[in-house]
C-alpha positions as a Markdown table, in Angstrom:
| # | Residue | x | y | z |
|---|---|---|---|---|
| 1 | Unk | 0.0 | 0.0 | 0.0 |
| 2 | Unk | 1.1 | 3.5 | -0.9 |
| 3 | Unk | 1.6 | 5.9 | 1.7 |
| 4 | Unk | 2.0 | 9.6 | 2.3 |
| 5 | Unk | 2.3 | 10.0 | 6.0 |
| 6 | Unk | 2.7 | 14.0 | 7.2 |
| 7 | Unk | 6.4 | 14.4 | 8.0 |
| 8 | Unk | 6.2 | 14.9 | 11.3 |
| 9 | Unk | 4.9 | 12.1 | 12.6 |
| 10 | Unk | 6.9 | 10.0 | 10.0 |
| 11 | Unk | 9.9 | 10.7 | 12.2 |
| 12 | Unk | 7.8 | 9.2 | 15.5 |
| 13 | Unk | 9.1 | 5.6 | 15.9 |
| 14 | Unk | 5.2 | 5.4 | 15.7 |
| 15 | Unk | 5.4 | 6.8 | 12.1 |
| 16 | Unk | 7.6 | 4.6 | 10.9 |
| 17 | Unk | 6.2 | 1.5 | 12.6 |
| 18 | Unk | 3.0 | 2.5 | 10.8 |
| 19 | Unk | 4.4 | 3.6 | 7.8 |
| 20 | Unk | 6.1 | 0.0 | 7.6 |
| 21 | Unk | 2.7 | -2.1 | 8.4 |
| 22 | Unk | 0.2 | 0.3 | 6.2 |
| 23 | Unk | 2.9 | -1.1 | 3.2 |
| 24 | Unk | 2.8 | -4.3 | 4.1 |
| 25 | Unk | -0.8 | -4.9 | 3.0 |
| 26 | Unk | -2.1 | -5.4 | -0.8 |
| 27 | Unk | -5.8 | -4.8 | -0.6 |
| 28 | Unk | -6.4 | -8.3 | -0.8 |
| 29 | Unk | -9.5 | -8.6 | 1.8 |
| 30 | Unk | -9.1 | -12.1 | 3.3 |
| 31 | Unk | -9.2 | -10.1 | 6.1 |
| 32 | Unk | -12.8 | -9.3 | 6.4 |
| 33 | Unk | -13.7 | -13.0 | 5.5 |
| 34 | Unk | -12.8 | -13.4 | 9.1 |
| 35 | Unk | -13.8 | -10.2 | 10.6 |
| 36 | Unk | -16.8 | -10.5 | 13.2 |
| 37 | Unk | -18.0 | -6.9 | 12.8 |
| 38 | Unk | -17.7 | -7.1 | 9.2 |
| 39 | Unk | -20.1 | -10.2 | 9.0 |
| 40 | Unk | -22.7 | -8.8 | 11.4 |
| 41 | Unk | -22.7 | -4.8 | 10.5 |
| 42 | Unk | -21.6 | -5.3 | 6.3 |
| 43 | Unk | -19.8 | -2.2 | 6.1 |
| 44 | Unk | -16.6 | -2.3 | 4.4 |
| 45 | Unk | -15.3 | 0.4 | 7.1 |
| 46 | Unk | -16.4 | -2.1 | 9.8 |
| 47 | Unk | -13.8 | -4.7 | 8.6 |
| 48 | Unk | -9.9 | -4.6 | 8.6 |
| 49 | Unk | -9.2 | -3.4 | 5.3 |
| 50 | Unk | -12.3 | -0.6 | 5.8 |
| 51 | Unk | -10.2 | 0.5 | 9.2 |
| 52 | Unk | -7.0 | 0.3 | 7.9 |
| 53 | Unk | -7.6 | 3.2 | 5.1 |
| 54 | Unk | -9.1 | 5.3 | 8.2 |
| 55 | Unk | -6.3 | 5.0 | 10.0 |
| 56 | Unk | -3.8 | 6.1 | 7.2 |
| 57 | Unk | -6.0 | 8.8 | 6.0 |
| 58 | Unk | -5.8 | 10.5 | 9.7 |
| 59 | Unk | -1.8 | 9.7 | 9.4 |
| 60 | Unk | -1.9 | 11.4 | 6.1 |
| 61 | Unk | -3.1 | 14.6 | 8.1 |
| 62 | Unk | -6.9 | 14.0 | 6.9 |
| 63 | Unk | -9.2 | 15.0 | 9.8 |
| 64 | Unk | -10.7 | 12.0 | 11.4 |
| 65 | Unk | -14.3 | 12.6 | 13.1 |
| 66 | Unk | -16.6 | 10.9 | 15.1 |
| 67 | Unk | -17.8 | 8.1 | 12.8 |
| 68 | Unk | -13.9 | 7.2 | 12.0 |
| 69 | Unk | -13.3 | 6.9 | 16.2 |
| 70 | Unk | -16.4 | 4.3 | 16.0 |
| 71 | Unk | -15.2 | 2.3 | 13.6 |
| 72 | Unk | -12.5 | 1.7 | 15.5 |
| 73 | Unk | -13.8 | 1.4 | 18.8 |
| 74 | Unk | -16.2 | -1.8 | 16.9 |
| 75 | Unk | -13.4 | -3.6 | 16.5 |
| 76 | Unk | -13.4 | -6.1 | 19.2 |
| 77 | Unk | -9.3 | -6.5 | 18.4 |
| 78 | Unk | -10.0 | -10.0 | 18.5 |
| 79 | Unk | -6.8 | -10.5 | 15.5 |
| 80 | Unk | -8.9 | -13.1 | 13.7 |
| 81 | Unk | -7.9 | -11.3 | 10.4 |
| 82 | Unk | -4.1 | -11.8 | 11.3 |
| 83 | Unk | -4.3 | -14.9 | 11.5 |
| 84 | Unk | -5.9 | -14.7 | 8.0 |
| 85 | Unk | -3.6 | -12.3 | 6.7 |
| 86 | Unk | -1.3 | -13.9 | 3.8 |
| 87 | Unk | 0.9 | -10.7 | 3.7 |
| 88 | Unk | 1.6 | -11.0 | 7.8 |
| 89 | Unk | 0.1 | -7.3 | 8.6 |
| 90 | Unk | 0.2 | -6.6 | 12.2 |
| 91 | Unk | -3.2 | -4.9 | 12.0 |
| 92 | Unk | -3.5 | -4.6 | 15.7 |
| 93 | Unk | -0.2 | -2.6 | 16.6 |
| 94 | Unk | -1.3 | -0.5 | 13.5 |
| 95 | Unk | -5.2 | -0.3 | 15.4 |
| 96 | Unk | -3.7 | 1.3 | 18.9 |
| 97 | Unk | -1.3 | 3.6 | 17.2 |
| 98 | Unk | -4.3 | 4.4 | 15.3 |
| 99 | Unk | -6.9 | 5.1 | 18.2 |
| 100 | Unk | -4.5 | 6.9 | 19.8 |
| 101 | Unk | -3.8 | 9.5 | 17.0 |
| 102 | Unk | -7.7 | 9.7 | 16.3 |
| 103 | Unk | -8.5 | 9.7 | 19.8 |
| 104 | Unk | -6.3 | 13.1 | 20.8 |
| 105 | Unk | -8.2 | 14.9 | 18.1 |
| 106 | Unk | -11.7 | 13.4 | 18.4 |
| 107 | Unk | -13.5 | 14.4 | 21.9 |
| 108 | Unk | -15.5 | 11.7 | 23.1 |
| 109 | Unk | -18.5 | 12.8 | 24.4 |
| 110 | Unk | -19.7 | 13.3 | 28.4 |
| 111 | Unk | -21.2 | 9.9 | 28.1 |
| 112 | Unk | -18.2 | 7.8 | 26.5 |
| 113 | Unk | -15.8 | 9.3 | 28.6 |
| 114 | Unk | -18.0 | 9.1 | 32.1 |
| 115 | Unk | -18.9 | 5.0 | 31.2 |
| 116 | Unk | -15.2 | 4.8 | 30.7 |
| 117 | Unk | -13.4 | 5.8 | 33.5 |
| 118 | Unk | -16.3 | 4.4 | 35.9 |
| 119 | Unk | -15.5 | 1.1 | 34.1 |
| 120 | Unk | -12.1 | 1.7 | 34.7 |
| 121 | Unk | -12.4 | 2.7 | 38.5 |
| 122 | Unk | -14.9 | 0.2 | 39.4 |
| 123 | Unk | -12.7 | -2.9 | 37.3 |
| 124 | Unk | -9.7 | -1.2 | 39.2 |
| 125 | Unk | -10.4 | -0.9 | 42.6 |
| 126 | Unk | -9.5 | -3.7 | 45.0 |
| 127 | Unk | -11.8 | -2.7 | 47.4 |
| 128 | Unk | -15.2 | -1.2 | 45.4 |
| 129 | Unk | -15.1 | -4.1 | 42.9 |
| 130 | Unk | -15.7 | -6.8 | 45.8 |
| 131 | Unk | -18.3 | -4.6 | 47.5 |
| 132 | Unk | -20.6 | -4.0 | 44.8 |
| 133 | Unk | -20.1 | -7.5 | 43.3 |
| 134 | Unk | -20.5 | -9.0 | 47.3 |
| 135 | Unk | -23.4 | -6.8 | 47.8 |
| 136 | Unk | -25.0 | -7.8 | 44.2 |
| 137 | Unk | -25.1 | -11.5 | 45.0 |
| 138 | Unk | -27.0 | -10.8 | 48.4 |
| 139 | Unk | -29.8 | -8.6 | 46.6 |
| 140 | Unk | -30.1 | -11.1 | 43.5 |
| 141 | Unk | -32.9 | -13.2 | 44.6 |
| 142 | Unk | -34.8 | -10.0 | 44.2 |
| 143 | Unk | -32.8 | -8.7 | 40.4 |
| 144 | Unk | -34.7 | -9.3 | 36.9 |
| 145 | Unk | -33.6 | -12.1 | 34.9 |
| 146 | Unk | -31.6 | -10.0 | 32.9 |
| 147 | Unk | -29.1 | -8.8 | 35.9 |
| 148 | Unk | -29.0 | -11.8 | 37.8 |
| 149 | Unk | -27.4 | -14.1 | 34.9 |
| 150 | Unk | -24.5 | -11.2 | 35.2 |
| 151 | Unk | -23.9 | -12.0 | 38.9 |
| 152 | Unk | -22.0 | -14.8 | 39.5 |
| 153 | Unk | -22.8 | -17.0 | 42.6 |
| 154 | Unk | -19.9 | -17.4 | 44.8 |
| 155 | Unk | -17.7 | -20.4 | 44.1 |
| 156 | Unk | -16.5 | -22.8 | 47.0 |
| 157 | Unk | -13.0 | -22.6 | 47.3 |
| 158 | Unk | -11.1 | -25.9 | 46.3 |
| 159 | Unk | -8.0 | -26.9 | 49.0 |
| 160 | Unk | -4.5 | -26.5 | 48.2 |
| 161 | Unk | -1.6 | -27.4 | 50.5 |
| 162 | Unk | 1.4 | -25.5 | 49.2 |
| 163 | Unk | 4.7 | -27.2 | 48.6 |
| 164 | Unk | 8.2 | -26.6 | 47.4 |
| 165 | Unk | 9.1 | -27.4 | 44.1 |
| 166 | Unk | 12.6 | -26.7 | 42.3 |
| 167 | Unk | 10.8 | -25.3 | 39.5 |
| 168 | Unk | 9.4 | -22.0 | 40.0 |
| 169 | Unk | 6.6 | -20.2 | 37.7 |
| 170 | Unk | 5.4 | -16.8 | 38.4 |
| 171 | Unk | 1.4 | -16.7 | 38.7 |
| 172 | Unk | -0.4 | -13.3 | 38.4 |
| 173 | Unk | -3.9 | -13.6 | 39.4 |
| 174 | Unk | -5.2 | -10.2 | 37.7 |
| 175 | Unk | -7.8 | -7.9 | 38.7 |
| 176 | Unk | -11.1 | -9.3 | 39.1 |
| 177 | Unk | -10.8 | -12.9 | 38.6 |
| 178 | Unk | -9.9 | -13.5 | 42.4 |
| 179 | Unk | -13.0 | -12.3 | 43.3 |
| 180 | Unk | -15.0 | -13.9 | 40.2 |
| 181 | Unk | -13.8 | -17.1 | 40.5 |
| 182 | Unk | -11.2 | -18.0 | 42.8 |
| 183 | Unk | -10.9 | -21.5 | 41.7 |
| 184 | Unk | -9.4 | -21.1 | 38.4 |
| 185 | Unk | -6.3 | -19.9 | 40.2 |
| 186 | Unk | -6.1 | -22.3 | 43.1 |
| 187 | Unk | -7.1 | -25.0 | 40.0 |
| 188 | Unk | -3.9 | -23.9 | 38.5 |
| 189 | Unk | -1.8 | -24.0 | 41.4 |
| 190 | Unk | -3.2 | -28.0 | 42.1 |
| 191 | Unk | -1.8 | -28.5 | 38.4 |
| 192 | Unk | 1.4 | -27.4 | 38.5 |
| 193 | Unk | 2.1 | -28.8 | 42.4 |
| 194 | Unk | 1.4 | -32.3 | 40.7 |
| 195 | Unk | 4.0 | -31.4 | 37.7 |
| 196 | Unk | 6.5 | -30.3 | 40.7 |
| 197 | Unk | 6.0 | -26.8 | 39.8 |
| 198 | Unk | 5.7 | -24.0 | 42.5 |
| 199 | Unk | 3.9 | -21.2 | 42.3 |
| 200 | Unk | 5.3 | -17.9 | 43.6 |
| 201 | Unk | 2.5 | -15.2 | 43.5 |
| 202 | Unk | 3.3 | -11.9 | 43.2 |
| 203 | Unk | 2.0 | -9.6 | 46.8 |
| 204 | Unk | 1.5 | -6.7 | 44.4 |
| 205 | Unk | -0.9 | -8.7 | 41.9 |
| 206 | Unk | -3.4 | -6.1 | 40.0 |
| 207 | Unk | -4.1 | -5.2 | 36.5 |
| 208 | Unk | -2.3 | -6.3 | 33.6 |
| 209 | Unk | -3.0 | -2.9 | 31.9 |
| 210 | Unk | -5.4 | -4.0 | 29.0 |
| 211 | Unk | -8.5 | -3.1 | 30.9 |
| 212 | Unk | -7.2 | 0.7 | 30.9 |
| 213 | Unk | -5.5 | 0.3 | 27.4 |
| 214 | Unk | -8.5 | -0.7 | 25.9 |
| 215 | Unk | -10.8 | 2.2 | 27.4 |
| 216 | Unk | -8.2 | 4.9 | 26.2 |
| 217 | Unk | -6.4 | 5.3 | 29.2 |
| 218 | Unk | -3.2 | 5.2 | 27.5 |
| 219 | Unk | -1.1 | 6.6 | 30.3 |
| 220 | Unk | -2.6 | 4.8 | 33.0 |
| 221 | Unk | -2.1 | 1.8 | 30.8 |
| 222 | Unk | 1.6 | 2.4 | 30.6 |
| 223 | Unk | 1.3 | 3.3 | 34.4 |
| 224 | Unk | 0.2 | -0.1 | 35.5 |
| 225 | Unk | 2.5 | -1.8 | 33.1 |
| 226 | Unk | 5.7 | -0.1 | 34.6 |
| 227 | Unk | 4.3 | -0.9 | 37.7 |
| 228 | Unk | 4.0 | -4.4 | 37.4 |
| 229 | Unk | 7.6 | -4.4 | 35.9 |
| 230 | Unk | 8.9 | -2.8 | 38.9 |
| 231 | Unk | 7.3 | -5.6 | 40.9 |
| 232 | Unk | 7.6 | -8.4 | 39.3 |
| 233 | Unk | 11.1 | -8.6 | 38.2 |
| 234 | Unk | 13.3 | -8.6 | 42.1 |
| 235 | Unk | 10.9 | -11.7 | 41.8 |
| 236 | Unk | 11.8 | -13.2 | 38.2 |
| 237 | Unk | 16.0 | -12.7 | 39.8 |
| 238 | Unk | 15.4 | -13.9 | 43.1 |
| 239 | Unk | 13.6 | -16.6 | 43.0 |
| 240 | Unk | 14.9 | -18.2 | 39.6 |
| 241 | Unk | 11.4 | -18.0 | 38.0 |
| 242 | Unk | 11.0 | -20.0 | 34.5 |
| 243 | Unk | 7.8 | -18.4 | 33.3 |
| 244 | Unk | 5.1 | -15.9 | 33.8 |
| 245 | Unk | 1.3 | -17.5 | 33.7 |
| 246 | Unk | -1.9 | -15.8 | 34.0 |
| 247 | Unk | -4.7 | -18.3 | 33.4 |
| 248 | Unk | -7.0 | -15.5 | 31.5 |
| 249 | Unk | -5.4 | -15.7 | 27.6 |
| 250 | Unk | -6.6 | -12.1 | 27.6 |
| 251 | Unk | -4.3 | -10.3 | 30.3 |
| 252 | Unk | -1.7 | -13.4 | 29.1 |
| 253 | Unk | -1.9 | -11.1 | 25.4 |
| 254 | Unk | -1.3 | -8.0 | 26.8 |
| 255 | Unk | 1.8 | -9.3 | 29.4 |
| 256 | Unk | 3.4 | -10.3 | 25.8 |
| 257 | Unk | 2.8 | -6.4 | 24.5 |
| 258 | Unk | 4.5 | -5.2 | 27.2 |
| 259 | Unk | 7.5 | -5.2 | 24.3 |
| 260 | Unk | 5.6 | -3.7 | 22.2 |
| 261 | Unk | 4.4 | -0.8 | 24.2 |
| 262 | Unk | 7.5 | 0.1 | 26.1 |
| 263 | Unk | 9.9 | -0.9 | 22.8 |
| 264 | Unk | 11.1 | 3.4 | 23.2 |
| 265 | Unk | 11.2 | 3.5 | 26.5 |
| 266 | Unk | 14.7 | 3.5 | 27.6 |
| 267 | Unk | 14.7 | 2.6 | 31.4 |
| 268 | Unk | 11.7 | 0.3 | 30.7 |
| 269 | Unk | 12.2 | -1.3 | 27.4 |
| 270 | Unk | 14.8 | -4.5 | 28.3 |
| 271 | Unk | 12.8 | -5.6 | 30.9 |
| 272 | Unk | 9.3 | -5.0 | 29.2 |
| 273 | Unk | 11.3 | -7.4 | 26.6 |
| 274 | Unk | 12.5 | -9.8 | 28.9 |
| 275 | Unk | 9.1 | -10.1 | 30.7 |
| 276 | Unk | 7.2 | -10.5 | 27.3 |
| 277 | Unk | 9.5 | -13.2 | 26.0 |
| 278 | Unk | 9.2 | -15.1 | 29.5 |
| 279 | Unk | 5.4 | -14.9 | 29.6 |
| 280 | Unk | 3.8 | -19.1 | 28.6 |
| 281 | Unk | 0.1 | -20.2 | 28.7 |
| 282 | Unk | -0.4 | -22.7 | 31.4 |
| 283 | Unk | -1.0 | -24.5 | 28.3 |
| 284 | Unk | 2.6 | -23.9 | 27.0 |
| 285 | Unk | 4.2 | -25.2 | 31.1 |
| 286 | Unk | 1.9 | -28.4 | 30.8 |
| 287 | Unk | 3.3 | -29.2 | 26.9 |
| 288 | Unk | 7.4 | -28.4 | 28.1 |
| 289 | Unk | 7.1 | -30.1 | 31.6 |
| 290 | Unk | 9.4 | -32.9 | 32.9 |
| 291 | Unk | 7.2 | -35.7 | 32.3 |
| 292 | Unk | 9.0 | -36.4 | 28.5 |
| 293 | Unk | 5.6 | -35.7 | 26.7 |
| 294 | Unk | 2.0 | -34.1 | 27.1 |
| 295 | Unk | 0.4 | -37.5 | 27.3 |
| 296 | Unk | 2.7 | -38.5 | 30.3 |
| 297 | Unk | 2.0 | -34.8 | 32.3 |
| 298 | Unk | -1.5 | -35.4 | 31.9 |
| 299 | Unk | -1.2 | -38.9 | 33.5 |
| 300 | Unk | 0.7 | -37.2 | 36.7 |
| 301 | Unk | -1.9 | -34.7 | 36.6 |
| 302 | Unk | -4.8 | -37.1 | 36.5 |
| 303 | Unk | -3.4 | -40.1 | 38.6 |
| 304 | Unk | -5.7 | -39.5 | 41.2 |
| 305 | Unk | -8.8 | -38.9 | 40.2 |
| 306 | Unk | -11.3 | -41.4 | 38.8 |
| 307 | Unk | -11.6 | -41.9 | 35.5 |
| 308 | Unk | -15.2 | -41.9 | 35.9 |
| 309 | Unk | -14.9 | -38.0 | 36.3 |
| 310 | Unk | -13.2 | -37.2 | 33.1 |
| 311 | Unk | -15.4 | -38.7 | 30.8 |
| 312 | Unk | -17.9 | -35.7 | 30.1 |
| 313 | Unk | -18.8 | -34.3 | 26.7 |
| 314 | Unk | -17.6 | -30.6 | 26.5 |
| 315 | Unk | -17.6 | -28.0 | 23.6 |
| 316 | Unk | -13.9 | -25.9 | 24.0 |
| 317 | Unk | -14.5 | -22.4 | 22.9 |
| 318 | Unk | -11.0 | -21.3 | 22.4 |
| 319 | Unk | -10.9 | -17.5 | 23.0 |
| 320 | Unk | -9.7 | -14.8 | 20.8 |
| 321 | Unk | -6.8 | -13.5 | 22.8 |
| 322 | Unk | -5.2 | -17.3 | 22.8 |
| 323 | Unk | -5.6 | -18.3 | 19.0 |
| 324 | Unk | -5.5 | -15.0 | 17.0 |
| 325 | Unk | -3.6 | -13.1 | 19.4 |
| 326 | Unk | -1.2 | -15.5 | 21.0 |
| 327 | Unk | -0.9 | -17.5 | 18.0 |
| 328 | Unk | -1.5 | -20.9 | 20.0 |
| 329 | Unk | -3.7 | -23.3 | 18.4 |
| 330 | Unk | -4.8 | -26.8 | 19.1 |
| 331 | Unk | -3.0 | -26.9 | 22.4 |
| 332 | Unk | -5.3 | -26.9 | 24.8 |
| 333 | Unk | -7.7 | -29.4 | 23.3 |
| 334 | Unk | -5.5 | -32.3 | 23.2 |
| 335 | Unk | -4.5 | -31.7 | 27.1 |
| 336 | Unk | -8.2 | -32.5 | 27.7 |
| 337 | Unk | -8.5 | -35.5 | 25.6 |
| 338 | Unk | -5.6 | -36.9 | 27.2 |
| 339 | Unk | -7.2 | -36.2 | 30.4 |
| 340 | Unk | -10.2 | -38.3 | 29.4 |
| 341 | Unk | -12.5 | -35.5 | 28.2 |
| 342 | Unk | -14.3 | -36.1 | 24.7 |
| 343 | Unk | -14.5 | -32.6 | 22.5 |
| 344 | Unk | -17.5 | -31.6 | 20.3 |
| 345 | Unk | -16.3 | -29.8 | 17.5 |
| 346 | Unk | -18.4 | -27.0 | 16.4 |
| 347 | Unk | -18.8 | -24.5 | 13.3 |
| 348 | Unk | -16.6 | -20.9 | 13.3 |
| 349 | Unk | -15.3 | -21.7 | 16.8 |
| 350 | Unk | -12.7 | -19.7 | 15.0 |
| 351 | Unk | -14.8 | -16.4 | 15.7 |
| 352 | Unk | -15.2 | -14.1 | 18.6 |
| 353 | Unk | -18.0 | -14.7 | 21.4 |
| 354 | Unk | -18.5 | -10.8 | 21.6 |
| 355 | Unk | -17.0 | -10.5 | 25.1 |
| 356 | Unk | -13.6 | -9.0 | 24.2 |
| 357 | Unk | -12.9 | -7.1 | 27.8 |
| 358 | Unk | -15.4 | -4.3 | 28.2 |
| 359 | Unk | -16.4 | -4.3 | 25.2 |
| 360 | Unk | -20.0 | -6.4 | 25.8 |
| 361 | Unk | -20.5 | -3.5 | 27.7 |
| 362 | Unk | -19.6 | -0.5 | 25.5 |
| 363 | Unk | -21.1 | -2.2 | 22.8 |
| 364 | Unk | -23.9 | -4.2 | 24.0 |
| 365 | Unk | -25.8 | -4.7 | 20.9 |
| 366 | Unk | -22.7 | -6.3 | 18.5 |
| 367 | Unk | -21.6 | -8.2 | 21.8 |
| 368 | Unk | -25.3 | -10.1 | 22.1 |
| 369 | Unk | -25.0 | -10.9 | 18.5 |
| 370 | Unk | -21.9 | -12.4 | 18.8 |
| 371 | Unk | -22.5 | -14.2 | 21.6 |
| 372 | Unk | -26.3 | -15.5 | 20.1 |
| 373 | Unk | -24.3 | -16.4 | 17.2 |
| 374 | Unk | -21.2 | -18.6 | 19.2 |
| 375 | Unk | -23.8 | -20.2 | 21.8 |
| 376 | Unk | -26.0 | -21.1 | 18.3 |
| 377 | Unk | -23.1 | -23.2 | 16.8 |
| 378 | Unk | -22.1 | -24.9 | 20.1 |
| 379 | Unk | -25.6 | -26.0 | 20.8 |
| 380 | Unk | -25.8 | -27.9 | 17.6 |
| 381 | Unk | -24.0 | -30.1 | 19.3 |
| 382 | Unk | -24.7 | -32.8 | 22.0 |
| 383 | Unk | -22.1 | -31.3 | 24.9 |
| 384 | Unk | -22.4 | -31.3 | 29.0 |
| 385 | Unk | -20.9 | -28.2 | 29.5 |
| 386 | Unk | -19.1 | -25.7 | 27.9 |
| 387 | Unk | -15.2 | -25.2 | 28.6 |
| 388 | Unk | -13.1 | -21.9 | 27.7 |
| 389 | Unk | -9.4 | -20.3 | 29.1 |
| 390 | Unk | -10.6 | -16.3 | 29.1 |
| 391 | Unk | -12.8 | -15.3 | 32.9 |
| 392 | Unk | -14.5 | -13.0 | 30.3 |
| 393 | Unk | -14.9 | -15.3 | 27.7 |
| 394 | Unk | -16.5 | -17.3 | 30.6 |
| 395 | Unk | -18.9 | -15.0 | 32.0 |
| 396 | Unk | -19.9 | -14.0 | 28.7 |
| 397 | Unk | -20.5 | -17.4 | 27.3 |
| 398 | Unk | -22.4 | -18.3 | 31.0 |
| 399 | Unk | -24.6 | -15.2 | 30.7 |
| 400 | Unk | -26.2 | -16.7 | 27.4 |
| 401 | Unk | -26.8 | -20.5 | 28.6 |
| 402 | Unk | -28.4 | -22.4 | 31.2 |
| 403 | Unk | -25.6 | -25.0 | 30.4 |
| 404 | Unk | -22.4 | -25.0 | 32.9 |
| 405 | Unk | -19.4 | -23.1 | 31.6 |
| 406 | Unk | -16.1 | -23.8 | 33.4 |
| 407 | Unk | -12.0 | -23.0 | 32.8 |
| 408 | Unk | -10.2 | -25.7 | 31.3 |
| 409 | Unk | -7.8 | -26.1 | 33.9 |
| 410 | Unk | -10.9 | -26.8 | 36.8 |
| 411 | Unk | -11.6 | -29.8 | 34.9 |
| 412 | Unk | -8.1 | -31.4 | 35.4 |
| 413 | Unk | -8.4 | -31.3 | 39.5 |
């Protein structure tokens, strides 16, 4: 693609990152084969390729206005249109660099940017986030249908005796998954203990950064980030730490951005590197474990359960954050085979569920479609429950079905 970028921000390292992936695409459109906005909404500017020309026309010093700063916020970034991309186009780095040009010149009004920073304080806070979501399950007996499904109950905590393992992972629980559902972590922790893994869990644990990153909050975003760099790595020296895992695939994208975002930041920019490139799926530990093979983890993993447990019929929706954006495919799946499950293949599990962070909140409408669309496809099939590796992915899906949706790794303890 031709471009004819204003000179000044040509000499950004944004510019020319932007200059280099706006000529690295050829117009070819596979993109919006795969595009979930584009399939719903049928607007070429509501795909990839559509986005992509709004983008460089703001960079080539065209004035962007309100319709261009919706057509990017519809994009759910769920990178399903990288992964179709023949010509290897980083779309998304191009989409942030692009909101964030469009977004200093286009106001957003009282509305957007009051939903946003409450989202953003209420997601945020340590203390308000468990209060309102404590006091929510004690009033839902009396909520419509419509809030209670929103409102998870509260989970009873699975046991875990810690022990003391050579091997030494870094698990980040996030923001509001603790609170959520406690037992994907503690599942997690059961997991590795059997693989002679220890967990070491940061004190500090918070935020990733994506839930302020993808509301606009750039600084805060960056903020957070450093934040969690400054914490984490004494740790990642100290204690000999092999990996970084988060079991949500959607803060486990953003941990392996932290390059990305902090690639000009000179105090920052090694260990933003170093912590990316360190980052693994708990997928990822399970496949490269000591056990000589997947099939020979998940036999240490399962040794003590009954295999009268394990033999349930589950639909795996694997989330957007873990195949498009993390580039890990059919990894998951065969864990749970091994581990006695039997999976229900289903059509376009390839596509978006419509949670994508806040976004089945700033854009209800697109996110109900999505989901009707995802929960349509898995109930052509005969299943038991539904199984996913995303807590919003999980709500999301849960929110639209009366059948059980669970993490993956709760199935294996």
């Amino acid at each position: 693609m031709k471009t004819n970028i204003t000179s000044d921000f040509l000499q950004t390292p944004e510019g020319i990152e932007a200059n280099r992936i706006l000529r690295s695409c050829v117009h070819c459109g596979f993109c919006n084969a795969t595009c979930p906005t584009y399939q719903l909404l049928g607007d070429e500017l509501d795909g990839p390729r559509g986005r992509i020309y709004l983008i460089k026309q703001a960079l080539e010093g065209k004035d962007p206005g309100p319709e261009t700063q919706l057509h990017l916020d519809r994009c759910l970034t769920c990178r399903n249109c990288e992964s179709t991309c023949p010509s290897g186009v980083n779309y998304s780095q191009l989409l942030n660099i692009g909101r964030s040009v469009i977004n200093k010149k286009v106001p957003r009004s009282l509305y957007q940017q009051f939903l946003h920073l409450s989202l953003r304080k209420l997601f945020l806070s340590r203390l308000l986030f468990p209060l309102l979501l404590n006091s929510g399950r004690l009033i839902k007996p009396a909520l419509p249908a419509s809030l209670k499904k929103s409102i998870p109950d509260k989970q009873k905590q699975l046991r875990f005796h810690k022990r003391y393992h050579d091997r030494k992972i870094l698990l980040v629980s996030g923001c509001v998954q603790p609170d959520l559902k406690p037992n994907i972590d503690i599942a997690a922790k059961i997991v590795f203990d059997k693989l002679d893994i220890e967990c070491i869990e940061p004190d500090s644990a918070g935020c990733c950064g994506s839930l302020s990153h993808h509301l606009n909050a750039e600084d805060e975003a960056l903020r957070i980030i450093k934040t969690n760099i400054d914490h984490w790595y004494p740790l990642i020296e100290s204690q000999n730490i092999e990996a970084i895992c988060m079991t949500a695939s959607g803060c486990g994208v953003a941990i392996k951005e932290y390059q990305q975002l902090l690639a000009y930041d000179k105090d920052y920019a090694d260990r933003a590197k170093a912590i990316s490139q360190l980052y693994k799926d708990p997928a990822e530990i399970i496949n490269t474990g000591n056990y000589g093979d997947r099939k020979q983890a998940v036999s240490q993993i399962m040794k003590d359960r009954s295999p009268s447990k394990n033999n349930k019929v589950i639909a795996f929706h694997p989330p957007c954050t873990l195949q498009h954006g993390m580039q890990i495919k059919n990894i998951i799946e065969p864990i749970l085979s091994n581990a006695g499950y039997t999976l229900q293949p289903y059509k376009d599990s390839h596509l978006c569920c419509g949670s994508a962070g806040t976004y089945s909140i700033t854009h209800k409408k697109i996110s109900q479609q999505l989901l009707s669309n995802k929960l349509n496809n898995i109930n052509q099939t005969e299943h038991e429950i539904i199984v996913t590796a995303n807590i919003g992915c999980q709500l999301h899906l849960q929110s639209g079905t009366p059948k059980q949706v669970k993490h993956w790794l709760e199935l294996l303890v």
